[in-house]
N, C-alpha and C positions, 0 to 999 in steps of 0.2 A: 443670224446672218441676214444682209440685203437679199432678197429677189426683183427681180423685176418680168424675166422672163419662165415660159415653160418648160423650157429644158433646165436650165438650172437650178428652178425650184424642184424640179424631179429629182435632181442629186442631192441637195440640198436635204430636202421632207427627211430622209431618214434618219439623219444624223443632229439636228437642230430641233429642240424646244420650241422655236421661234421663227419663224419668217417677217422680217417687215418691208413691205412695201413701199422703201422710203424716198420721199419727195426729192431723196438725193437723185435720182433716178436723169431729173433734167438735167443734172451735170453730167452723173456717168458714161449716159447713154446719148441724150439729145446737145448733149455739148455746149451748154448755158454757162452762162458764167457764174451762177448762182443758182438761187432754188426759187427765187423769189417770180420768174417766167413759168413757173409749171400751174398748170392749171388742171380743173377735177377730173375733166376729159380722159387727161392724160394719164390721173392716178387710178381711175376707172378702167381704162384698155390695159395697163399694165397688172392690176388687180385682177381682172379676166386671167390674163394669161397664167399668173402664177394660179391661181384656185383649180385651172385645168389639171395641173399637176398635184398640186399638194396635197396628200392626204392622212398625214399625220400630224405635221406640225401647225400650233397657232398660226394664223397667219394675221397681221396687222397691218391697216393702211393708213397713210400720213392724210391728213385732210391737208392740203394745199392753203400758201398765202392768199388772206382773203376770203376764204371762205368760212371761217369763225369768228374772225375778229369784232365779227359785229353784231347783229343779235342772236340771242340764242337762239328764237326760232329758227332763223335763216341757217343758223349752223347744225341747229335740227335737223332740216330737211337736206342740207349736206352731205350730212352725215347717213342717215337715212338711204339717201338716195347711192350712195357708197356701197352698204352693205346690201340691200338689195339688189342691186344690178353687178356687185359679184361675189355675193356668198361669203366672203370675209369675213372671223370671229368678234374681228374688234376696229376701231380708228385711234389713231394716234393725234394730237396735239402737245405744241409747243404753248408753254403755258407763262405766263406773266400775270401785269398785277391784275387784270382785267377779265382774265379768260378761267378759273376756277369756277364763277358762278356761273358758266355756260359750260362748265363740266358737270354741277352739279344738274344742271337744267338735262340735259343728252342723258347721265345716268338714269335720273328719276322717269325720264322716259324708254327706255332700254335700250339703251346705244352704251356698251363697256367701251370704255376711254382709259388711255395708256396716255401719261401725261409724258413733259420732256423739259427739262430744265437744264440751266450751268449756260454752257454754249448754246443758240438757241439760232442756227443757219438759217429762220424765214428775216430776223431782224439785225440781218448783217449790213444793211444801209444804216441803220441806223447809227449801232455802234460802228458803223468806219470799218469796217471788214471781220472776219475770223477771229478771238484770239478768245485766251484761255478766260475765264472767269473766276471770280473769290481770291481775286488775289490781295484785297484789302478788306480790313477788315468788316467795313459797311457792306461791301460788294458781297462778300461772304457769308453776312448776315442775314441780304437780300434773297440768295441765293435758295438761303435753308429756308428761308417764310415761304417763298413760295411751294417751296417742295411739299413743307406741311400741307399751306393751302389746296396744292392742287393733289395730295393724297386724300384730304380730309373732306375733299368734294365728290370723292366719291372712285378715281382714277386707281385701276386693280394695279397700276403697276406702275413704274419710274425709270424714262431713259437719264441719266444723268452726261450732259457731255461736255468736255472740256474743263475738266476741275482737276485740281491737285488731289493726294492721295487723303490727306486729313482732310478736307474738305467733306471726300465721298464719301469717308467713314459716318463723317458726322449726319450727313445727310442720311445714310442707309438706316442709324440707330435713331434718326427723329422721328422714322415714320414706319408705319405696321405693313406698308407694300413693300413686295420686291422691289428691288433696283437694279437697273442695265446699265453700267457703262461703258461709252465710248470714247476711250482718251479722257478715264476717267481713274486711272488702277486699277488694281484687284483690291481697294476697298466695298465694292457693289458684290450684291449678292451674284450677277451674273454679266456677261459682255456680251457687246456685237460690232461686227465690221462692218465694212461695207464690201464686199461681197468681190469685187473688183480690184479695190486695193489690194487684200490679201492675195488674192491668185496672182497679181506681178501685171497687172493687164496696163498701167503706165509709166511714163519715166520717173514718176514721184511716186513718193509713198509716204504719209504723214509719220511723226518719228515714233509714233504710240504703235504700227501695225509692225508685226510680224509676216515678212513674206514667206508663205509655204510655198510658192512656185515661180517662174517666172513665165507666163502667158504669154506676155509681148513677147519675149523673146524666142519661142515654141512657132509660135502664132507667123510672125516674121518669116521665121527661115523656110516655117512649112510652103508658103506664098512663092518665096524664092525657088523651092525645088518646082514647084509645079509651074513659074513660069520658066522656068530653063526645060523642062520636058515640054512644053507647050512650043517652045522657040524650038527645041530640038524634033519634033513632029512625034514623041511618044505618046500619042494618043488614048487614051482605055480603049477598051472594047468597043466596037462598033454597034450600030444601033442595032444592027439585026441581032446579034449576041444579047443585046441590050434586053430585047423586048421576048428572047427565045424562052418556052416554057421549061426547054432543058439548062 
């Protein structure tokens, strides 16, 4: 599952393999229209918070638009400076045709890298918004070179997102790592959401999640009672109650 914050990743640690720190974070939370505003800053404070809490599961954090696409050094000390300022096991990138030998560079220096392939949300200008991947047969071919590529540079593991179900198969049997997909089937050895979606926390919900709850809706009405006891002068307890040792 997504974390982003302390409390959640609290609940979250026991029941999850995996936590990722994902750069979705600037839509989720900071209300971006993309990923492509979030910056290391950001994946930093939010990486704090969840390591406060997690103490069993992986945790991974996305390096941010821009800050790998260009040398490997510089995506070194990125990455670097990631995992040291908060403890995190691993970084995540989104990989294309350029960026496996700047995984292979981070691995052989000891930075474990979690590659991401199919739908690839930092290069969503690019291709003209969201949409599914491998749906031709070039596109599809593309799709599994790199996957090889960026397992074979060295990446423990593979988000795959936005693929058809033969697609992810095929991708899961090219390559010796695990695979994550997201809106991807149950052909990947494992899945993840985002963390929001699944709980109900907005009016959409992509058509690949399952909702176990509805949050907004909980969330809402709870708001409504307490300002109607607010309007009605139900107040809690008083501060002297408040602060009484009894």
């Amino acid at each position: 599952m997504t974390a982003y914050t302390a409390p959640i990743a609290a609940l979250l640690d026991e029941h999850c393999d995996l936590l990722l720190v994902g750069d979705s974070v600037g839509m989720v939370v900071h209300g971006l229209p993309n990923t492509v505003g979030v910056t290391l800053e950001m994946m930093i404070l939010h990486g704090q918070a969840v390591m406060r809490t997690a103490k069993r599961a992986l945790v991974v954090i996305d390096m941010p638009f821009g800050s790998y696409e260009g040398s490997a050094e510089k995506a070194y000390d990125n990455a670097a400076r990631i995992m040291k300022e908060t403890g995190a096991q691993a970084i995540k990138v989104e990989s294309g045709e350029t960026v496996p030998d700047t995984i292979a560079y981070m691995v052989r220096r000891g930075i474990p890298v979690m590659g991401h392939v199919g739908l690839r949300p930092q290069a969503v200008l690019v291709d003209g918004g969201f949409r599914a991947k491998g749906r031709t047969e070039d596109e599809a071919a593309r799709v599994i070179a790199e996957a090889k590529a960026t397992a074979d540079a060295g990446a423990f593991c593979l988000v795959i997102e936005g693929v058809a179900e033969a697609l992810a198969r095929q991708i899961t049997e090219a390559v010796a790592v695990p695979t994550i997909g997201i809106g991807a089937s149950s052909g990947c050895d494992g899945q993840i959401l985002v963390t929001d979606d699944m709980l109900g926390l907005f009016d959409w919900t992509p058509k690949f999640v399952r909702r176990y709850a509805d949050l907004r809706g909980e969330i809402s009405e709870a708001v409504r009672l307490y300002a109607e006891d607010v309007r009605a002068r139900r107040f809690p307890a008083s501060s002297e109650t408040y602060f009484s040792k009894t």
